[in-house]
N, CA and C atoms as a LAMMPS dump frame, in Angstrom:
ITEM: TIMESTEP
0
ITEM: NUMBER OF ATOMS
342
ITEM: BOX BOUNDS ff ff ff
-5.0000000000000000e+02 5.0000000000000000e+02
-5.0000000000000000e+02 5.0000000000000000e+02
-5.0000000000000000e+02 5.0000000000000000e+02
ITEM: ATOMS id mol type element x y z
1 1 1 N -72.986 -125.631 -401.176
2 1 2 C -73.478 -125.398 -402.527
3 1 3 C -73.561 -123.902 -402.805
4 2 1 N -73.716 -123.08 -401.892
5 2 2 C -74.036 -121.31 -401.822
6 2 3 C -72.403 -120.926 -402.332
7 3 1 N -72.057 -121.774 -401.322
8 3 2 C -70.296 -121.034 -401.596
9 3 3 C -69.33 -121.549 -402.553
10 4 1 N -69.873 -122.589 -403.707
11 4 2 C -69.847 -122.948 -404.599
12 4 3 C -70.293 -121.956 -406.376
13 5 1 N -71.524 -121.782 -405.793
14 5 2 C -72.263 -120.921 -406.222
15 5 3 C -72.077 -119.219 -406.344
16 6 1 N -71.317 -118.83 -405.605
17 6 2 C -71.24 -117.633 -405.516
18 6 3 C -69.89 -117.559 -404.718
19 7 1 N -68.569 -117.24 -405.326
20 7 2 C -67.96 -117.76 -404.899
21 7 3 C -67.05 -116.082 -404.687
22 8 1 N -67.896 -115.18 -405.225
23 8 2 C -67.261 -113.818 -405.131
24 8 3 C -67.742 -113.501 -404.167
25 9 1 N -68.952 -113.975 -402.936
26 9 2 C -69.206 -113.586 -402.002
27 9 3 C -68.157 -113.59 -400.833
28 10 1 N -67.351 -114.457 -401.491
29 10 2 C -66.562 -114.776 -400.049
30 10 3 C -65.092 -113.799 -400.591
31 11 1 N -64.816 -114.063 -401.844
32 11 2 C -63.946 -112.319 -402.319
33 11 3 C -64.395 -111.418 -401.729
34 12 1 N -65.23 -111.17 -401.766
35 12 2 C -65.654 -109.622 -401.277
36 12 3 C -65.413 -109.454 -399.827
37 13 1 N -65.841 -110.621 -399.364
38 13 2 C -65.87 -110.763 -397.713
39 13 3 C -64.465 -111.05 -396.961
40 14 1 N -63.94 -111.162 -398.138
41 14 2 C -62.129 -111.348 -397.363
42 14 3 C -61.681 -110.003 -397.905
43 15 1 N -62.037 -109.196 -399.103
44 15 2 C -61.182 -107.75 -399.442
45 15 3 C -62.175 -106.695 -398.358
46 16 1 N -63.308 -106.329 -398.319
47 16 2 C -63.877 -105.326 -397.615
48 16 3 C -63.316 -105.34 -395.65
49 17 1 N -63.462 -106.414 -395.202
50 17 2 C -62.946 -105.55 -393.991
51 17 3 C -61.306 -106.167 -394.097
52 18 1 N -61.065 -105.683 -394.939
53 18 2 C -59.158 -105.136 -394.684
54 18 3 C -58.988 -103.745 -394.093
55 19 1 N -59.992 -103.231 -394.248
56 19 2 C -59.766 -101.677 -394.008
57 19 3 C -61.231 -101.671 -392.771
58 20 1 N -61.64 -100.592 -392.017
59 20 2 C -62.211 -100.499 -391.412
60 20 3 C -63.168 -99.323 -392.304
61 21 1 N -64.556 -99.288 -392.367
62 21 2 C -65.103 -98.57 -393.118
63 21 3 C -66.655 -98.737 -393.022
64 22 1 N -67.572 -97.671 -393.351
65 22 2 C -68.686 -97.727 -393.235
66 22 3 C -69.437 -98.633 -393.68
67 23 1 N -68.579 -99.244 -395.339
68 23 2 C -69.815 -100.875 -395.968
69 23 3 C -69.097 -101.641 -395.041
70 24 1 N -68.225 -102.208 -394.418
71 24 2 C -67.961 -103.342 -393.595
72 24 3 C -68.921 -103.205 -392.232
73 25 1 N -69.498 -102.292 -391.721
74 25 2 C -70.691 -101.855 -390.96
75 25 3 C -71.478 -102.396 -391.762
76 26 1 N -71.988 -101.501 -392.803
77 26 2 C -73.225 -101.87 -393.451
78 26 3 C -73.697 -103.346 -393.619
79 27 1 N -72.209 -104.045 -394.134
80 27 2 C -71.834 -105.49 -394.453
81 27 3 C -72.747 -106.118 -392.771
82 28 1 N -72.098 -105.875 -392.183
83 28 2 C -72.238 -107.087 -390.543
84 28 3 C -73.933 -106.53 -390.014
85 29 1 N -74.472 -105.175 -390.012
86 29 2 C -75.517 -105.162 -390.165
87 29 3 C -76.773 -105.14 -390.536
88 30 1 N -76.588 -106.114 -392.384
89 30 2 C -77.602 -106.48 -393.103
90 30 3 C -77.317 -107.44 -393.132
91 31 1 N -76.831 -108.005 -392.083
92 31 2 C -76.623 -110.38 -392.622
93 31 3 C -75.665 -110.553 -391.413
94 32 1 N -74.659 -110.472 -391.301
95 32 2 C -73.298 -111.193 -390.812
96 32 3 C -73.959 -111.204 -389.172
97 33 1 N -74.536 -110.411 -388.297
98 33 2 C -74.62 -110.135 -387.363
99 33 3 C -75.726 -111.269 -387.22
100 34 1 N -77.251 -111.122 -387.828
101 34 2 C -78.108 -111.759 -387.498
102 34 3 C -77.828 -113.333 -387.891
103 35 1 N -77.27 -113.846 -388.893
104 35 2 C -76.425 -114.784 -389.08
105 35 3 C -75.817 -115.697 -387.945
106 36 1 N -75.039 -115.275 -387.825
107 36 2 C -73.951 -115.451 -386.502
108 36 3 C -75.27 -115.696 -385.619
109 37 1 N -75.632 -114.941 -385.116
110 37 2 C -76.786 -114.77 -383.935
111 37 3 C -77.575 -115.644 -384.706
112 38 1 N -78.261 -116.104 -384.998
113 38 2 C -79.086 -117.724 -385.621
114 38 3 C -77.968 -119.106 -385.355
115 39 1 N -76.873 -119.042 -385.554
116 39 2 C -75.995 -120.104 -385.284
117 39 3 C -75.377 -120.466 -384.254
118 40 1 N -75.177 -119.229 -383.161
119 40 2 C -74.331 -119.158 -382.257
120 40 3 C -75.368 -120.094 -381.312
121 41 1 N -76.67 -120.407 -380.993
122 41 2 C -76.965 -121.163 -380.084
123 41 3 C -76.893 -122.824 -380.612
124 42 1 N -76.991 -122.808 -381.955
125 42 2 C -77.016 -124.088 -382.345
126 42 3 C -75.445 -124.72 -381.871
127 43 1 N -74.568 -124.002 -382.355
128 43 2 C -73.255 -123.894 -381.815
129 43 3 C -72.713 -124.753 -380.563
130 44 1 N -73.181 -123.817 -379.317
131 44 2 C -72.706 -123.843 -378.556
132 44 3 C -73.348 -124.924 -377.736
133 45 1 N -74.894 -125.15 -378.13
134 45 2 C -75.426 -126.386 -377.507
135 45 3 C -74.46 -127.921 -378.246
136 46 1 N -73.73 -127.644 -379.423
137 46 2 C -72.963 -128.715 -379.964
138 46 3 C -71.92 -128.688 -378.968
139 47 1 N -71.423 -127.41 -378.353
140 47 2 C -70.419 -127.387 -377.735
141 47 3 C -70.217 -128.269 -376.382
142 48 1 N -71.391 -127.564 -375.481
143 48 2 C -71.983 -127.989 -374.825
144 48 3 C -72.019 -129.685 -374.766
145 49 1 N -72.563 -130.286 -375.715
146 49 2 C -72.555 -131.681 -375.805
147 49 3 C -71.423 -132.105 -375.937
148 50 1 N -70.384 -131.329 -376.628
149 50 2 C -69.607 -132.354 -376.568
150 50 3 C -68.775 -132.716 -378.135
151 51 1 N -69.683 -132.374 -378.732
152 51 2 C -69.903 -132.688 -380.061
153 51 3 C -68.528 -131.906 -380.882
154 52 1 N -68.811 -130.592 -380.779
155 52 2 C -67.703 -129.884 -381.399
156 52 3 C -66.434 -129.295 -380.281
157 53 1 N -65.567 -128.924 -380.611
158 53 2 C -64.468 -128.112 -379.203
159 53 3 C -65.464 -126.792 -378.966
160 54 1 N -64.917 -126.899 -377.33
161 54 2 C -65.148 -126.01 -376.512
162 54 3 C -63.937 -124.217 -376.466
163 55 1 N -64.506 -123.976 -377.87
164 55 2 C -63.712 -123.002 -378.485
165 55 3 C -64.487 -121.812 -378.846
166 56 1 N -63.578 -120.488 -378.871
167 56 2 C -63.987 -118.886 -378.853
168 56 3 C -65.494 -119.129 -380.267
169 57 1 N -66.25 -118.608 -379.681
170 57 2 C -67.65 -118.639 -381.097
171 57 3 C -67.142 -118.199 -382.024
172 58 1 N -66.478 -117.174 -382.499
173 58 2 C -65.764 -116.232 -383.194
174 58 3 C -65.018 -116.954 -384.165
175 59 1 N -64.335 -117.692 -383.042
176 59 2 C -63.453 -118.903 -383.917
177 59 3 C -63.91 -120.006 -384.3
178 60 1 N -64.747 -119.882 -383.975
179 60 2 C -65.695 -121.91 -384.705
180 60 3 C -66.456 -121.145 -385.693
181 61 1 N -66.986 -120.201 -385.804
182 61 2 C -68.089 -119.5 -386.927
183 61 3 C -66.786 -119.247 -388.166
184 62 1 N -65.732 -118.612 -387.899
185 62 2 C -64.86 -118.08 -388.819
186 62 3 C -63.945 -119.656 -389.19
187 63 1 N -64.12 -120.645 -388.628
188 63 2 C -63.291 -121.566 -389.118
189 63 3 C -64.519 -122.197 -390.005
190 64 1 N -65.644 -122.588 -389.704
191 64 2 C -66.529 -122.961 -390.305
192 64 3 C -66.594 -122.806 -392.075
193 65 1 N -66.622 -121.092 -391.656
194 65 2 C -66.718 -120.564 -393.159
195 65 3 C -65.678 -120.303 -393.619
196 66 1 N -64.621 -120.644 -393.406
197 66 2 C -63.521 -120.846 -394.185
198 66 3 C -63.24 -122.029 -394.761
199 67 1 N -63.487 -123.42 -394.117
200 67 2 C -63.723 -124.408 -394.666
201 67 3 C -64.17 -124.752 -395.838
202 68 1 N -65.553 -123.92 -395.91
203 68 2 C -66.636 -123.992 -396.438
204 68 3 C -66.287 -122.995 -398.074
205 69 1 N -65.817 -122.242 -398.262
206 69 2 C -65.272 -121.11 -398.689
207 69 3 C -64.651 -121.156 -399.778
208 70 1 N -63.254 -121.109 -398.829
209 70 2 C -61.825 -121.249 -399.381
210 70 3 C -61.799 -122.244 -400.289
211 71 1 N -61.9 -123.005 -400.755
212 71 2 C -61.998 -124.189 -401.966
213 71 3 C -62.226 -124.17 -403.279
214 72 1 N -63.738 -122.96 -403.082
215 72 2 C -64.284 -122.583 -404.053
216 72 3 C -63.463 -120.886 -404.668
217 73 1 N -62.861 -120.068 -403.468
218 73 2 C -62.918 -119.056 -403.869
219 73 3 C -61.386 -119.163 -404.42
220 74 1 N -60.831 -120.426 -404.338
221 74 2 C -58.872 -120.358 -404.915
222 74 3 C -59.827 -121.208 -405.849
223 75 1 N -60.261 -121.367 -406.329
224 75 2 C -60.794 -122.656 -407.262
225 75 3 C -59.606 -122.661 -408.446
226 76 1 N -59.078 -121.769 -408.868
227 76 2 C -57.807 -121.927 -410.288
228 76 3 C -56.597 -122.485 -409.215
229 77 1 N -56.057 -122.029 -408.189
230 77 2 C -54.828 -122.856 -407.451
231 77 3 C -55.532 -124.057 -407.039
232 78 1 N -56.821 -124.483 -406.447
233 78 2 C -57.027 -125.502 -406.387
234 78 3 C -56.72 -126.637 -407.366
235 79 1 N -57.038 -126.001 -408.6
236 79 2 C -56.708 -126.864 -410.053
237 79 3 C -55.452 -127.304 -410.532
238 80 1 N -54.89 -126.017 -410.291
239 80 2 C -53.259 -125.931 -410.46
240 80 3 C -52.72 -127.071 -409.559
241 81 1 N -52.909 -126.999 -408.457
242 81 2 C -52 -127.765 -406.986
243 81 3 C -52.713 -129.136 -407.491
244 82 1 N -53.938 -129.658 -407.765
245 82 2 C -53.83 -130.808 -407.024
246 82 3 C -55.144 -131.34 -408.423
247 83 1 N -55.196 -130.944 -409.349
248 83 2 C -55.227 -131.439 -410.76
249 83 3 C -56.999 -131.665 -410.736
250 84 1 N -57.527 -131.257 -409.655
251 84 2 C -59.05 -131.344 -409.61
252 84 3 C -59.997 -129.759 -409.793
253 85 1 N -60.933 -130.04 -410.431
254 85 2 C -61.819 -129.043 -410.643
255 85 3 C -62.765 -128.957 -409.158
256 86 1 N -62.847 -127.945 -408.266
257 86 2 C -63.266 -128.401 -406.948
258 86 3 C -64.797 -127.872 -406.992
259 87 1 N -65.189 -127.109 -408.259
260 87 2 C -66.247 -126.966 -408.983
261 87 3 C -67.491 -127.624 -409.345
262 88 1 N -66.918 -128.609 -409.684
263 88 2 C -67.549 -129.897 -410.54
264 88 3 C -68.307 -130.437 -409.816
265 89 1 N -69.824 -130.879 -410.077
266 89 2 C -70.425 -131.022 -408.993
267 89 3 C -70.14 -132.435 -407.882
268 90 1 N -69.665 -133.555 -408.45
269 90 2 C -69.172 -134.426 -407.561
270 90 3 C -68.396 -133.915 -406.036
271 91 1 N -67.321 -133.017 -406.756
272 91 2 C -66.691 -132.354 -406.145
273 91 3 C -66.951 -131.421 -404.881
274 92 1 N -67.99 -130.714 -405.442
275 92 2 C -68.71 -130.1 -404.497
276 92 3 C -69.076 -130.53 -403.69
277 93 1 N -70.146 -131.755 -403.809
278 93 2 C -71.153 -133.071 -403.376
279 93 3 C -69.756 -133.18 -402.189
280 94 1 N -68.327 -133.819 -402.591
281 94 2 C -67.351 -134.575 -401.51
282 94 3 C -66.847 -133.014 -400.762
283 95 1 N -67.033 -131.989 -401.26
284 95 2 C -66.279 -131.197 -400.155
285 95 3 C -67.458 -130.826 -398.946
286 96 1 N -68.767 -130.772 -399.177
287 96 2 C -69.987 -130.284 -398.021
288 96 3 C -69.864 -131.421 -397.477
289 97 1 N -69.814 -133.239 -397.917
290 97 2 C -69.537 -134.051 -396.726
291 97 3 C -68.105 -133.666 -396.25
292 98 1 N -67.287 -133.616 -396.836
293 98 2 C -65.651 -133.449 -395.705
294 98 3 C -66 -132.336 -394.833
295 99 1 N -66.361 -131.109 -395.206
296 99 2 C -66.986 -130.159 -394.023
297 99 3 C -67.716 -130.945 -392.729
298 100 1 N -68.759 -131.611 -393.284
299 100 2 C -69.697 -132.019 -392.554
300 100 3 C -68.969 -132.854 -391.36
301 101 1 N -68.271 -133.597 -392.313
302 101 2 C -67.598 -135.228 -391.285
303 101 3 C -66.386 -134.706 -390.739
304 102 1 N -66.048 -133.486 -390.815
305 102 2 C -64.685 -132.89 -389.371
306 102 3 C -65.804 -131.971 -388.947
307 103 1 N -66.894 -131.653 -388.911
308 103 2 C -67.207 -131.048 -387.586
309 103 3 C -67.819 -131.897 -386.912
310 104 1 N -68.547 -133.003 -387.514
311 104 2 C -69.711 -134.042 -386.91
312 104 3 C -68.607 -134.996 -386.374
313 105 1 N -67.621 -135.349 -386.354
314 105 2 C -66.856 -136.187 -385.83
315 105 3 C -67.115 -136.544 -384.604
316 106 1 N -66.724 -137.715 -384.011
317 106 2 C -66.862 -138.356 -382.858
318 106 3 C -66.785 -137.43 -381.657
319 107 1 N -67.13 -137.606 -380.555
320 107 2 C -67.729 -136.377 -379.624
321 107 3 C -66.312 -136.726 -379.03
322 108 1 N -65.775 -135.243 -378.245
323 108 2 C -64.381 -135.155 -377.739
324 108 3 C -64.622 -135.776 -376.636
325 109 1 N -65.812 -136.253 -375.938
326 109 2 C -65.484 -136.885 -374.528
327 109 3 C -65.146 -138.567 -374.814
328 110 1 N -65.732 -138.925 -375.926
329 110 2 C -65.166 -140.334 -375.979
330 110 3 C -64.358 -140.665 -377.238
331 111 1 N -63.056 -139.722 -377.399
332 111 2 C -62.083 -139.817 -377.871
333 111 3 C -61.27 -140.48 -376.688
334 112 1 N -60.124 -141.078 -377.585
335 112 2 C -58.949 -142.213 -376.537
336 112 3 C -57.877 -140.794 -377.011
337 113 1 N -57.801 -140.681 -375.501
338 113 2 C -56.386 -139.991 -375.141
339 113 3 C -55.266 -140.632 -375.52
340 114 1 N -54.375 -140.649 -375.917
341 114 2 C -52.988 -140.886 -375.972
342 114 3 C -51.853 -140.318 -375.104
C-alpha cells in the first residue's frame, strides 16, 4: 500500500544511486541501512526454516522490493501492456497478496523434486 502510495519513492531510489554520491550515503544512512537491519533477522530465520530460499540477503531484500515496487512505479506501461489500472485499489489489494503468496509459498523442503 506505501509503494502504491508513493510511488516516486521508488523513482528516486532507482535514479539516485546510478551514480555514487554523498545523498546515496545520506539515502542508506537515514532509513535503508536500519531497515534492512530490522528485516534481515526476520529473513533469515524464514530462511533458516525453510520457508523462503537459502539466498544472498542482499538479494532477497532487493527482490522483495522490487516486487513490491515495480508495478506501481511503471504504472502507465502497466496500463498500456496489459489494459489494467494496477492503481486501483482492488488491484493493489491482488498485487500485496501475489507478493505475499510467492514468498509465503510452500516450504522448499517439502517441495516434490522432479
Amino acid at each position: 500500500r506505501y509503494c502504491d502510495r508513493h510511488p516516486e519513492h521508488a523513482r528516486i531510489m532507482v535514479q539516485e544511486p546510478l551514480r555514487t554520491s554523498d545523498r546515496v550515503e545520506w539515502i542508506v544512512e537515514q532509513g535503508v541501512r536500519r531497515q534492512h537491519g530490522a528485516l534481515a533477522p526476520y529473513l533469515r530465520r524464514l530462511m533458516d526454516e525453510g520457508l523462503l530460499p537459502d539466498v544472498p540477503l542482499p538479494s532477497l531484500i532487493y527482490i522483495i522490493a522490487a516486487a513490491s515496487q515495480t508495478v506501481f512505479m511503471l504504472a502507465s506501461e502497466v496500463e498500456a501492456a496489459h489494459g489494467v489500472d494496477p492503481r486501483a485499489p482492488d488491484m493493489v489489494e491482488r498485487h500485496a497478496d501475489a507478493v505475499v503468496a510467492i514468498l509465503m509459498r510452500e516450504p522448499l523442503h517439502a517441495q516434490k523434486r522432479t
